[in-house]
BAFI-3210 file (N, C-alpha, C; in Angstrom, 3 decimals, decimal comma, padded with zeros to 6 digits):
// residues 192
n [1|2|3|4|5|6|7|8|9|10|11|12|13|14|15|16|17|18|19|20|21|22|23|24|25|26|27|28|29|30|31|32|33|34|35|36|37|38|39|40|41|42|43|44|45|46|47|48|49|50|51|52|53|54|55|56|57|58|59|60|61|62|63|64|65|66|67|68|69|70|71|72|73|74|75|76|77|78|79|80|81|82|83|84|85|86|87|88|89|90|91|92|93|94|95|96|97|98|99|100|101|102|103|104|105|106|107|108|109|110|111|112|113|114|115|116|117|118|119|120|121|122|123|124|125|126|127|128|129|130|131|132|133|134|135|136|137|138|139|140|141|142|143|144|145|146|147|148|149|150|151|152|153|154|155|156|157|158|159|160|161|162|163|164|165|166|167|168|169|170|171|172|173|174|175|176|177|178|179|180|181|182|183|184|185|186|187|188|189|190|191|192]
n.u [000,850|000,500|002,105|001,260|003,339|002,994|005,117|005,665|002,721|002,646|004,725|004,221|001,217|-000,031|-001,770|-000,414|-001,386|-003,050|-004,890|-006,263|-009,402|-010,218|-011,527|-014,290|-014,022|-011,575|-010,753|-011,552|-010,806|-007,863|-007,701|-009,558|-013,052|-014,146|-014,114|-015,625|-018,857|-021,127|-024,862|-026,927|-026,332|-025,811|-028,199|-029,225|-027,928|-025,611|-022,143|-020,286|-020,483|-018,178|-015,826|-014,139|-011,341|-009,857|-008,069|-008,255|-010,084|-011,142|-013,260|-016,164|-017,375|-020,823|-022,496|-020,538|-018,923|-016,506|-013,081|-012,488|-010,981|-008,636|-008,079|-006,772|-008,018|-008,323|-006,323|-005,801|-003,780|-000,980|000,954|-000,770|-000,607|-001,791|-003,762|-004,110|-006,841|-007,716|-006,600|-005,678|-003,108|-000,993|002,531|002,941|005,205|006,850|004,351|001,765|-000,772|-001,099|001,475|003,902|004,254|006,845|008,548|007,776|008,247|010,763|011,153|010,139|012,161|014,725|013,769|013,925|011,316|010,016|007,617|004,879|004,149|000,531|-001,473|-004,296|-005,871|-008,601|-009,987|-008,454|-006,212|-003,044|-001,905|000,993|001,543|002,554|004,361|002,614|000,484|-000,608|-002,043|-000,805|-002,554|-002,651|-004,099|-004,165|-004,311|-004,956|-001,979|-001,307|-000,058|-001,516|-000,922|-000,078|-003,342|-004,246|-004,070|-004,180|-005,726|-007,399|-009,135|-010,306|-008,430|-006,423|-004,626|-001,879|-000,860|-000,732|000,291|000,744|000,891|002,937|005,107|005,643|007,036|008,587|007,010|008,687|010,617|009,480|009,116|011,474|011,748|009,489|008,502|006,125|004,193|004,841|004,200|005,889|008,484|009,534|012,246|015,588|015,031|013,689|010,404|010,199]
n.v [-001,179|002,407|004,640|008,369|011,152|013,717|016,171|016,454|016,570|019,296|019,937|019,359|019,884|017,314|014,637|011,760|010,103|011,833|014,687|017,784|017,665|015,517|012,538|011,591|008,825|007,665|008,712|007,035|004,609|004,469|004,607|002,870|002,356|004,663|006,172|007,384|009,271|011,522|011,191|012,245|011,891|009,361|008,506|010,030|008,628|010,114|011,594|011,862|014,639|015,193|012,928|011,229|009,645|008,966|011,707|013,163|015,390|014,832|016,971|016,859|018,258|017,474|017,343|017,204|015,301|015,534|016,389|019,214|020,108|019,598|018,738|019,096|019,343|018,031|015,868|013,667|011,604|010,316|012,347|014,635|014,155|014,397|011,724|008,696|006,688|003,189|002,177|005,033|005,958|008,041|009,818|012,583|014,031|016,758|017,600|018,807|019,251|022,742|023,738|025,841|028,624|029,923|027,924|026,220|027,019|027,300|024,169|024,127|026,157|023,924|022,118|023,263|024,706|026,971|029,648|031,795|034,377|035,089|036,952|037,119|038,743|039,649|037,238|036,101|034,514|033,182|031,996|029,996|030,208|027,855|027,390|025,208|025,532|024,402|025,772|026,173|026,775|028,885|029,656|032,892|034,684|037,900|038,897|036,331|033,655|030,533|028,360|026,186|025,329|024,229|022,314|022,595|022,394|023,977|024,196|026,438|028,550|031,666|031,909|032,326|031,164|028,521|025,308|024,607|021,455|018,801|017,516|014,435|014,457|013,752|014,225|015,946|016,840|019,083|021,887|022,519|024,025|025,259|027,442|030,089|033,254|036,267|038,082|037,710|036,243|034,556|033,661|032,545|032,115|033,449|033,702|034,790]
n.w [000,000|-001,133|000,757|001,087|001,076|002,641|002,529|-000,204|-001,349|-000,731|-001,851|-004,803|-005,292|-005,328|-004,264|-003,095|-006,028|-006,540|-008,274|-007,891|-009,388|-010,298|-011,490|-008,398|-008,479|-009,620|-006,984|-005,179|-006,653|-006,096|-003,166|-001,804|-000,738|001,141|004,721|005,273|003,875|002,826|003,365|001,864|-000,683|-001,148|-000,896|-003,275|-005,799|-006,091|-006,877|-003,721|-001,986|000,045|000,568|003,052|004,514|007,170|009,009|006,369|003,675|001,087|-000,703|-003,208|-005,968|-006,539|-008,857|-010,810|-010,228|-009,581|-008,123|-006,321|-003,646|-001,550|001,871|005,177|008,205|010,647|013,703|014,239|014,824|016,987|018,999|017,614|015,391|011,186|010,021|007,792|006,244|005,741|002,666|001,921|003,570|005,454|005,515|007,692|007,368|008,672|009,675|012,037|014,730|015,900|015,736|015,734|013,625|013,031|013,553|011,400|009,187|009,021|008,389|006,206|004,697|005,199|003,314|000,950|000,079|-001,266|-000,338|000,264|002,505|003,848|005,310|007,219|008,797|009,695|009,760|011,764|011,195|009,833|006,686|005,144|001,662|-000,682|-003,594|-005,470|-004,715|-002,324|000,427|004,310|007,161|009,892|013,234|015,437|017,988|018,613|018,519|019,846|019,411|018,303|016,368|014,029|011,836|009,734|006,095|002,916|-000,095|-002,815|-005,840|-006,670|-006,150|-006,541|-009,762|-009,759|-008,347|-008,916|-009,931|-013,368|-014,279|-014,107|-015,938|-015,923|-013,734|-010,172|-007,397|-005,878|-007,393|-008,573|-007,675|-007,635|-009,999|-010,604|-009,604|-007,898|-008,918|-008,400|-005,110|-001,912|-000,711|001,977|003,871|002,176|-000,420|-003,037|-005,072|-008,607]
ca.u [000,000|001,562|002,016|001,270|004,239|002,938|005,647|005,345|001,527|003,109|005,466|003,827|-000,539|-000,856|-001,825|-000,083|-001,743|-004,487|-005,080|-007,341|-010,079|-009,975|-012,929|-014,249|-013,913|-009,986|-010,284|-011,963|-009,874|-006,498|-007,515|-010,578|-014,099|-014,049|-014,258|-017,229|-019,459|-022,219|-025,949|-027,554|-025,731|-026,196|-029,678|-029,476|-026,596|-024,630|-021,013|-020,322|-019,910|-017,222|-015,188|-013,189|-009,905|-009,429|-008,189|-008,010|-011,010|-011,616|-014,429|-016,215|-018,748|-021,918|-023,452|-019,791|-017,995|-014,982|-012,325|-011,795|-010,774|-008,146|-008,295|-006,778|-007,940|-008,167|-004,701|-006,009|-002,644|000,019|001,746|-001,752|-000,175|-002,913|-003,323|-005,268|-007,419|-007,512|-005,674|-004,955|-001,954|-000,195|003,578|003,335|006,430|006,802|002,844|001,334|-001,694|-000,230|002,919|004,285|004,677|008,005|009,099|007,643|009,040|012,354|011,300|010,075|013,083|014,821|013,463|014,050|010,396|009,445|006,482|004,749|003,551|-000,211|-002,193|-005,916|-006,366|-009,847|-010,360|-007,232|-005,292|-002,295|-001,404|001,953|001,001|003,544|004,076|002,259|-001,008|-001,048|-001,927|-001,137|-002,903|-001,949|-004,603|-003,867|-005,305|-004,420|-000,926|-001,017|-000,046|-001,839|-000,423|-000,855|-004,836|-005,085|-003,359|-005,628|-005,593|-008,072|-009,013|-010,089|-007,452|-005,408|-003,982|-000,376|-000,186|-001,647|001,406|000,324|001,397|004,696|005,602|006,164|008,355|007,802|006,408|010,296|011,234|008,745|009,220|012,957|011,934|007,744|007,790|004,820|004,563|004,191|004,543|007,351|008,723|010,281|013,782|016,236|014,677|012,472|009,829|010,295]
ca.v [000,000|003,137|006,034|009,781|012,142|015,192|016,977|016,165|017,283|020,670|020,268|019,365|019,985|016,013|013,812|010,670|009,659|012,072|015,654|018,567|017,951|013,832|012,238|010,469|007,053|007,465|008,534|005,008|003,491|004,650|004,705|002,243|002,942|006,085|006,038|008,108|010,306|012,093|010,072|012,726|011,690|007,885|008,853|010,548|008,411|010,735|012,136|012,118|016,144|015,539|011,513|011,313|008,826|009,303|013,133|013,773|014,912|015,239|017,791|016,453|018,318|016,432|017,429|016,549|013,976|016,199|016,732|020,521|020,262|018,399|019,204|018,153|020,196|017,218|015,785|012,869|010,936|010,490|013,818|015,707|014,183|013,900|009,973|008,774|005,537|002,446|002,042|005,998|005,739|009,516|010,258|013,642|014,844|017,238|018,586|018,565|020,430|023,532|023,397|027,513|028,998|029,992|025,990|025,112|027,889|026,806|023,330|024,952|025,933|023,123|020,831|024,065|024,764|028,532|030,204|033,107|034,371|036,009|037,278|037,262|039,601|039,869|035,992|035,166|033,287|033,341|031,287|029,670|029,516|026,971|027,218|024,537|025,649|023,894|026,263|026,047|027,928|029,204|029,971|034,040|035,664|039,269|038,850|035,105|032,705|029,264|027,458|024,965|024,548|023,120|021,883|022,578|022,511|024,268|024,596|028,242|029,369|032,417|031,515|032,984|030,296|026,905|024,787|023,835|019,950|018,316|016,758|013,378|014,189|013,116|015,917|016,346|017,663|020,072|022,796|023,496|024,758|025,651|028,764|030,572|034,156|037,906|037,834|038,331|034,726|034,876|032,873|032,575|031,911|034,467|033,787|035,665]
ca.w [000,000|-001,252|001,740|000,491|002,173|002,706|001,977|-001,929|-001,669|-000,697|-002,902|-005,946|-004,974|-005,647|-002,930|-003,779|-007,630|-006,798|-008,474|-008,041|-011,403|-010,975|-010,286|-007,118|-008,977|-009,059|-005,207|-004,261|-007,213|-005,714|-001,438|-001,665|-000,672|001,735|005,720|005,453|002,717|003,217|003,250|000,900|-001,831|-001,337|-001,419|-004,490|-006,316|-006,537|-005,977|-002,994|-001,621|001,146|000,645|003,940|004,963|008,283|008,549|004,691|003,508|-000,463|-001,556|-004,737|-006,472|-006,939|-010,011|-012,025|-009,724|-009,525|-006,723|-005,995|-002,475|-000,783|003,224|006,417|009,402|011,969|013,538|015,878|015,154|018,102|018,853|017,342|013,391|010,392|009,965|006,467|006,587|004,932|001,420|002,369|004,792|004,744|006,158|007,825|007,434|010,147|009,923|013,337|014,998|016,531|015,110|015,379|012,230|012,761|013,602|010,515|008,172|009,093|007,840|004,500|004,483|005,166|002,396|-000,402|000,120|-001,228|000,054|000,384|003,863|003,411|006,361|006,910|010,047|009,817|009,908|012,811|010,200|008,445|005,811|004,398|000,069|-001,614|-005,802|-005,559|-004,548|-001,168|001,691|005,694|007,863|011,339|013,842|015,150|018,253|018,918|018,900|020,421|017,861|018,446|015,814|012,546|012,024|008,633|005,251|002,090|-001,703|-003,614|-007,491|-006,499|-005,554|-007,766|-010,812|-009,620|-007,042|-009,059|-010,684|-014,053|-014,756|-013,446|-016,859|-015,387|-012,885|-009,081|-006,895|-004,917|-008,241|-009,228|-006,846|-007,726|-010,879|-010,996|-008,961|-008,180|-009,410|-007,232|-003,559|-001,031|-000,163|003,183|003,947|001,451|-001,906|-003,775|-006,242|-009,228]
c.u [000,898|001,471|002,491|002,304|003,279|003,735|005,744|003,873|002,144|003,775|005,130|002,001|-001,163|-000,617|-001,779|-000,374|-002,750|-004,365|-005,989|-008,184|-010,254|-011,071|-013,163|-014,120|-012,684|-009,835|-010,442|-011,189|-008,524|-006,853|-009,024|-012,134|-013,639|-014,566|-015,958|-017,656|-020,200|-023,645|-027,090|-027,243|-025,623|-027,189|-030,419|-028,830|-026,225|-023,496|-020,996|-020,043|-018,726|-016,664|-013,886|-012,251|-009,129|-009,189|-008,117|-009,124|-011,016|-012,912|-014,583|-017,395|-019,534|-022,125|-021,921|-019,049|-016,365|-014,410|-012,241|-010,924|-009,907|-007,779|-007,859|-006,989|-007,726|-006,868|-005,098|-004,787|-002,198|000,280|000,886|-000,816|-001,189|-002,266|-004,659|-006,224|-007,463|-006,663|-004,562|-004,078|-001,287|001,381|003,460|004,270|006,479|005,208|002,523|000,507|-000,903|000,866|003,029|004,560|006,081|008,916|008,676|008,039|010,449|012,193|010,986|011,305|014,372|014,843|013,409|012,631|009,926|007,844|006,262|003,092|001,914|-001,095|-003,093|-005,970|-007,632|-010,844|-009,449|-006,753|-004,161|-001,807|000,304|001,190|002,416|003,139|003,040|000,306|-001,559|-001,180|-002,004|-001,409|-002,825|-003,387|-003,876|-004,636|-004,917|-003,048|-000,283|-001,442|-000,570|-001,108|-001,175|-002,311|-004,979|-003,872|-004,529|-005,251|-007,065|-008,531|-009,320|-009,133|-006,851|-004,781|-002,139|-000,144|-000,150|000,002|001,082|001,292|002,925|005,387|006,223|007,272|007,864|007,725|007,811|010,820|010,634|008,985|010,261|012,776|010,623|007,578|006,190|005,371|003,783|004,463|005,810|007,577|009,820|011,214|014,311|016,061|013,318|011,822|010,005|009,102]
c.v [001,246|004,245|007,613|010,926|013,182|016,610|016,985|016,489|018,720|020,801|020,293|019,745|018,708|015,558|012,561|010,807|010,839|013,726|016,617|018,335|016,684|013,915|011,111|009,159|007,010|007,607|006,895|004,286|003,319|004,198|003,637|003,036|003,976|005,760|006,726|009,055|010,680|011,202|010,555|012,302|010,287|007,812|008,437|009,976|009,213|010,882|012,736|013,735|016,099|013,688|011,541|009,578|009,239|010,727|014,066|013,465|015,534|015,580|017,591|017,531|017,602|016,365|016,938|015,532|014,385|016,520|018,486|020,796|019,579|018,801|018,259|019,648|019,104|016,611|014,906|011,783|010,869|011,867|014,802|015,684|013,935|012,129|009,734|007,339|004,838|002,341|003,970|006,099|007,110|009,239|011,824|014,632|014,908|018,183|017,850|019,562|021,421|024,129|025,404|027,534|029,681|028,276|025,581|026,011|027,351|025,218|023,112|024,830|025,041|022,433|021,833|024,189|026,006|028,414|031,388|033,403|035,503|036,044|037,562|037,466|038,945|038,451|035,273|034,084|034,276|031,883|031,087|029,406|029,439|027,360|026,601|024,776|025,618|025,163|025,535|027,001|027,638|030,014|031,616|034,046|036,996|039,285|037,345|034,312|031,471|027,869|026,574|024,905|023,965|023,305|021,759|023,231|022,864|024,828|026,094|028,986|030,177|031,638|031,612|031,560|028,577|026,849|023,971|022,523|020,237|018,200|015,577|013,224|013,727|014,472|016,539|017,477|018,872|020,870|023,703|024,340|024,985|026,640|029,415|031,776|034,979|036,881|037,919|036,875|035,259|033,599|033,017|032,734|032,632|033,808|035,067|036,565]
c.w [000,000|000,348|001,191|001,249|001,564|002,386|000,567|-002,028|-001,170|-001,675|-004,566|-006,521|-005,481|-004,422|-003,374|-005,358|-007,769|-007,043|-008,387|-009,499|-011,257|-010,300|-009,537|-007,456|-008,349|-007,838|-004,701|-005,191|-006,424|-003,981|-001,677|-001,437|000,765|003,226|006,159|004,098|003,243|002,717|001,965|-000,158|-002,163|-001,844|-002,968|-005,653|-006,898|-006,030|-005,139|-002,563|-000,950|001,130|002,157|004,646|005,920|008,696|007,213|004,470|001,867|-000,816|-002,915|-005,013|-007,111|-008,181|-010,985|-011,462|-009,150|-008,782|-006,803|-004,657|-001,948|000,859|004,567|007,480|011,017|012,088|014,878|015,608|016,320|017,642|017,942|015,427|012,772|010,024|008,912|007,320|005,732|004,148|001,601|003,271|004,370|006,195|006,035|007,570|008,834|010,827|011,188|013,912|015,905|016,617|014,899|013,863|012,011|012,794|011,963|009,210|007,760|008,110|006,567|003,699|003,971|004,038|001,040|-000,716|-000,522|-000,885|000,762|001,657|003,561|004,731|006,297|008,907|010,431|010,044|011,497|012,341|009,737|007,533|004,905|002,655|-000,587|-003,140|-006,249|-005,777|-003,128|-000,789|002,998|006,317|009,080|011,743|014,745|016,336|018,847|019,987|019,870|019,311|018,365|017,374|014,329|012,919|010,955|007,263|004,071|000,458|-002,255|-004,678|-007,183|-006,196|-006,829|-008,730|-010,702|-009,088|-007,711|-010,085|-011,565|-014,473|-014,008|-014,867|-016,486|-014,412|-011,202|-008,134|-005,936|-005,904|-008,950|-008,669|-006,863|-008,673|-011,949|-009,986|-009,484|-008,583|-008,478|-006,219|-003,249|-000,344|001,222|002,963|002,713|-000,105|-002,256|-004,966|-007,265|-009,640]
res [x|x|x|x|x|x|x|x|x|x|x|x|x|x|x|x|x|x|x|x|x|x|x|x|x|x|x|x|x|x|x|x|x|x|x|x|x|x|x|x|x|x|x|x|x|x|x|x|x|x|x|x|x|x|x|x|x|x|x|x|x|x|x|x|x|x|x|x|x|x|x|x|x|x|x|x|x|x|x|x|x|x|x|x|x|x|x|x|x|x|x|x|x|x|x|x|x|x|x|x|x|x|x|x|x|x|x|x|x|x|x|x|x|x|x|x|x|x|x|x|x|x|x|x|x|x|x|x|x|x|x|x|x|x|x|x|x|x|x|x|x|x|x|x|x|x|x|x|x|x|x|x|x|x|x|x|x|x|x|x|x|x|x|x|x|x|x|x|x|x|x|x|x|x|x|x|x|x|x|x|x|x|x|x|x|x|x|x|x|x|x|x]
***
């Protein structure tokens, strides 16, 4: 059974085999049938809205079958790590609920990560946004940082930030040389 690192869904916005645009077939083809769906949509046969594997949860839209969403906010692993289910098995890396956003910059760092730091006051977030697409967001409260709350890929997101195709390469290698575009990358390495 393969195991999805997490750091290669940052690095590349695939989760293991699986892409923003694929549809829920390939999810249950690749990770089996799903720990949970929603009952409306059994109902109705349709695609499922929300397919979840333990803390990874994949947002489909109904009416075309299609992934837009890929989401971990829960982190009931040991040491508060996201843990998949079934055929889904994920290696964290170093993601963990709470996790400061300076601790985990450094490990950005670290692994030749760029990203660009964007702040949402008005919500008590900030967000790390990778080339990639991924975002992490950091919980915020007036001037008391709480830490990591969530890990999240979505087709809405800006066009600056989304990394069209790998060209067959494996998601380690995309990152050195698929920058995103605009923004102010903090540590060492600037997007152009």
């Amino acid at each position: 059974m393969p195991i999805v690192s997490l750091r290669d869904f940052l690095g590349c916005g695939r989760f293991g085999f699986i892409s923003l645009g694929v549809d829920h077939r390939a999810i249950e083809n690749t990770f089996g049938q799903p720990e949970n769906g929603d009952a409306d949509s059994v109902k109705r046969r349709r695609a499922p809205a929300i397919m979840k594997y333990g803390d990874v949860e994949f947002h489909v839209e109904p009416d075309t079958g299609l992934t837009w969403l890929i989401h971990i906010d829960r982190f009931s692993g040991p040491g508060r790590v996201p843990v998949g289910w079934g055929g889904c098995q994920i290696d964290p890396w170093v993601i963990k609920e709470g996790m400061p956003r300076a601790e985990f910059e450094q490990e950005l760092e670290r692994a030749a990560l760029p990203y660009v730091l964007e702040l949402k006051p008005k919500i008590d977030q900030e967000r790390l946004v990778l080339p990639s697409g991924v975002e992490v967001g950091f919980t915020i409260d007036k001037d008391e940082p709480h830490g990591l709350e969530f890990v999240s890929f979505c087709q809405l997101l800006p066009k600056q930030y989304v990394v069209v195709g790998t060209r067959g390469r494996s998601c380690s290698e995309v990152h050195e040389d698929q920058p995103a575009r605009g923004g102010v990358v903090r540590g060492d390495r600037k997007i152009p």
